[in-house]
C-alpha positions, 0 to 999 in steps of 0.5 A, spaced: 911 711 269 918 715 270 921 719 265 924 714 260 931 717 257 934 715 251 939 710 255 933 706 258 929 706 251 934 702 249 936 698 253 929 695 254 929 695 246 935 690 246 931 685 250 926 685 245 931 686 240 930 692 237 936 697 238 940 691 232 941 698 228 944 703 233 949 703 238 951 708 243 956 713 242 960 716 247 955 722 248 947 721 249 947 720 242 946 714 237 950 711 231 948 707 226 950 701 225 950 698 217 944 694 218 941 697 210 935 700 215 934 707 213 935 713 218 930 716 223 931 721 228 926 724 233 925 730 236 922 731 243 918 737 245 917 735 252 924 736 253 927 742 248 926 748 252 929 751 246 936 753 249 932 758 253 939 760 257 944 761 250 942 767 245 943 762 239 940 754 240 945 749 241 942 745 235 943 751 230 950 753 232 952 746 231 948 746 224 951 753 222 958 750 225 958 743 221 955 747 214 959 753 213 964 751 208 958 750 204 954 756 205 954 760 198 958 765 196 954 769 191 957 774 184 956 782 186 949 785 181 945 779 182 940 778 176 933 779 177 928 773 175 926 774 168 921 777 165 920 778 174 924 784 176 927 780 183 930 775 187 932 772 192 939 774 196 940 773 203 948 773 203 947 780 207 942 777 212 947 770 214 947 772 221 939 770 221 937 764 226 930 766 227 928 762 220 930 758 215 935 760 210 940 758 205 945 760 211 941 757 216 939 750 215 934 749 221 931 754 228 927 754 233 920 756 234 917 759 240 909 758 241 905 758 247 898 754 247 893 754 251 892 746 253 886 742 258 886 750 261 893 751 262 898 755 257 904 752 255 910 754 251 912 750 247 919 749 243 919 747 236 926 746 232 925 745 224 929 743 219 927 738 213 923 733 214 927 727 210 919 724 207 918 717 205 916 720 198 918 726 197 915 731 192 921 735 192 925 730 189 920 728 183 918 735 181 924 737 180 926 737 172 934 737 172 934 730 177 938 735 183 934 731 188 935 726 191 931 721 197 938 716 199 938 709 201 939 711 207 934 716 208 936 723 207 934 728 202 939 731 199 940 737 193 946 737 188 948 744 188 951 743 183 945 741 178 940 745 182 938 751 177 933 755 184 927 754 180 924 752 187 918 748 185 921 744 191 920 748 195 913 749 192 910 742 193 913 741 200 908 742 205 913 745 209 917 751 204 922 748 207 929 749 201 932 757 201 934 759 195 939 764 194 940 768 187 947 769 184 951 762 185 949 756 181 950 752 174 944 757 171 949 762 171 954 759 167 948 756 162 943 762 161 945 768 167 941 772 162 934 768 159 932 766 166 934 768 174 935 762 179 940 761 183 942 754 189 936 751 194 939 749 201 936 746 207 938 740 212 941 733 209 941 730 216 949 731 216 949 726 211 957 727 210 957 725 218 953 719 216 957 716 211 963 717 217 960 713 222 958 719 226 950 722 229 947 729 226 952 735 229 945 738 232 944 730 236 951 731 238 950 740 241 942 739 245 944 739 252 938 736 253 937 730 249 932 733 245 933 729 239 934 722 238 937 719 232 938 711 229 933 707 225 927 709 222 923 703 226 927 704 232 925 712 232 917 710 230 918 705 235 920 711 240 916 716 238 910 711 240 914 709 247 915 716 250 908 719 247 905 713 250 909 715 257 907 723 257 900 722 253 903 727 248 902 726 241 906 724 235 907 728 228 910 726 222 908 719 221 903 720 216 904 727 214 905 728 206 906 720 206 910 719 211 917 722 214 924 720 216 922 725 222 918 724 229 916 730 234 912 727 240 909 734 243 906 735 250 901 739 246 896 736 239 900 739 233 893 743 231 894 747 237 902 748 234 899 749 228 893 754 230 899 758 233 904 759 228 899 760 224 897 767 227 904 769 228 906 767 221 900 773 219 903 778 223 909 778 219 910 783 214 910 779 209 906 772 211 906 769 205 915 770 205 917 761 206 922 760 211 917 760 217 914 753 216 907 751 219 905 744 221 899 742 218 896 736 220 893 733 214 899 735 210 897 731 204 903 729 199 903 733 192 904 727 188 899 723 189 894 729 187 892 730 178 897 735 177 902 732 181 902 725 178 901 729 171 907 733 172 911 726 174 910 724 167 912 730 164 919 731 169 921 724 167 923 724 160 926 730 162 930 728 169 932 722 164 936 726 160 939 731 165 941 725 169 945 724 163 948 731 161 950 730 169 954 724 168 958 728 162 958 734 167 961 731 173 966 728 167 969 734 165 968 738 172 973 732 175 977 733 168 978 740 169 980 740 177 985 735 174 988 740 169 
């Protein structure tokens, strides 16, 4: 079978009335259309070459260009986490694109793996995978996460205190922190230390204009496809079928609004960036996400589902005090 581009997919999707969510945008790429289905989006390993002619991938340029206005702006002296004499700063680092960071929202990785004697080098973009039930949102204690009707997984930077349990029970470390911005300054700068999480919202705001992922629109080789989470799965299995490749992010940590279909067993990319994680300084540092394939959901382990019963009492009484909040927020940009 030839090479089945997005187009074709598509097209043959319509006569068997599949592609009802989605429509074709002027470019390559896909706009969802209001059907109440949540979003998806797929990310296709057999055709990222991970920008190989450009010193910064299309994708992440685009990501840094679309979010700069809310990349944080920290106070100088930032406060150490109390009792801990340390924190987390990488307003000086924002040029960074080699990994993840409040300043940069998704990037590539580079592996080469060995494959039915051949190597072959694989091209990886991450960013947050958007699951189905993410743990990230339930642990959080001051309700500053959120998974969207739409799909998306979104933090309200103006609830987040950067205690960065998110980041802990996703499979993935994918949230950034960044010390010296946030609301834990106004309420207690000097009993505890945080700050802001940050990752991909899947350009949420685009989304609610009718428009694709600033990344969709930028990849120069219709790596990434977007529209309806059935319609993505449905693709992914289509395209994997065709290159005999394999698919990652269906059931890992309960499923995810993410699909990568690889040319290569996610083990092996998994295996390699691993031992490149290692020979870091320091690999224990987040920000250098692996892909585990068995990536079991945090919340359906004891301490997960204990730590559900203890949050949500709690997150029921922050959701309120967040109501007042943005109550008096909007009061004062009134005045």
């Amino acid at each position: 079978m030839g090479d089945i581009s997005r187009r074709e997919f598509l097209k043959r999707s319509a006569a068997s009335g599949l592609t009802g969510g989605v429509i074709l945008s002027g470019l390559e790429g896909l706009a969802v259309a209001s059907t109440g289905e949540p979003v998806g989006s797929v990310i296709d390993l057999t055709r990222c070459d991970g920008c190989a002619d450009r010193e910064v991938p299309a994708c992440v340029s685009a990501c840094r260009t679309k979010n700069r206005g809310r990349f944080p702006e920290p106070q100088e002296n930032i406060g150490d986490y109390w009792p801990r004499d340390k924190h987390e700063d990488w307003s000086e680092k924002r040029g960074l694109t080699s990994r993840l960071t409040p300043y940069n929202w998704t990037f590539v990785q580079h592996v080469t793996v060995e494959h039915e004697g051949q190597e072959i080098e694989v091209s990886v973009p991450r960013r947050c995978m958007h699951c189905d039930n993410p743990p990230c949102a339930k642990v959080c204690p001051f309700s500053a996460q959120k998974k969207t009707s739409e799909g998306p997984v979104l933090i309200d930077e103006d609830l987040c205190f950067g205690g960065a349990k998110c980041r802990s029970v996703c499979p993935w470390g994918i949230p950034a922190r960044q010390s010296g911005v946030g609301l834990y300054l106004k309420l207690m700068p000097k009993l505890a230390g945080g700050g802001v999480m940050y990752k991909c919202d899947l350009c949420y705001g685009r989304l609610q204009d009718g428009k694709t992922p600033a990344c969709l629109e930028a990849c120069p080789n219709d790596a990434i496809l977007f529209g309806t989470k059935p319609e993505m799965r449905n693709y992914a299995y289509a395209r994997a079928k065709e290159t005999a490749g394999y698919i990652y992010g269906e059931e890992e940590n309960g499923g995810t609004s993410t699909f990568y279909v690889s040319p290569v067993p996610f083990e092996s990319i998994d295996s390699a960036l691993k031992k490149q994680k290692q020979a870091q300084k320091n690999p224990q540092a987040p920000g250098f996400p692996t892909m585990p394939v068995e990536a079991g959901n945090y919340l359906n382990t004891p301490n997960g589902m204990a730590w559900g019963f203890a949050v949500a009492p709690v997150a029921g009484v922050v959701a309120a005090g967040a109501v007042a909040y943005r109550s008096f927020k909007g009061e004062e940009s009134e005045k």
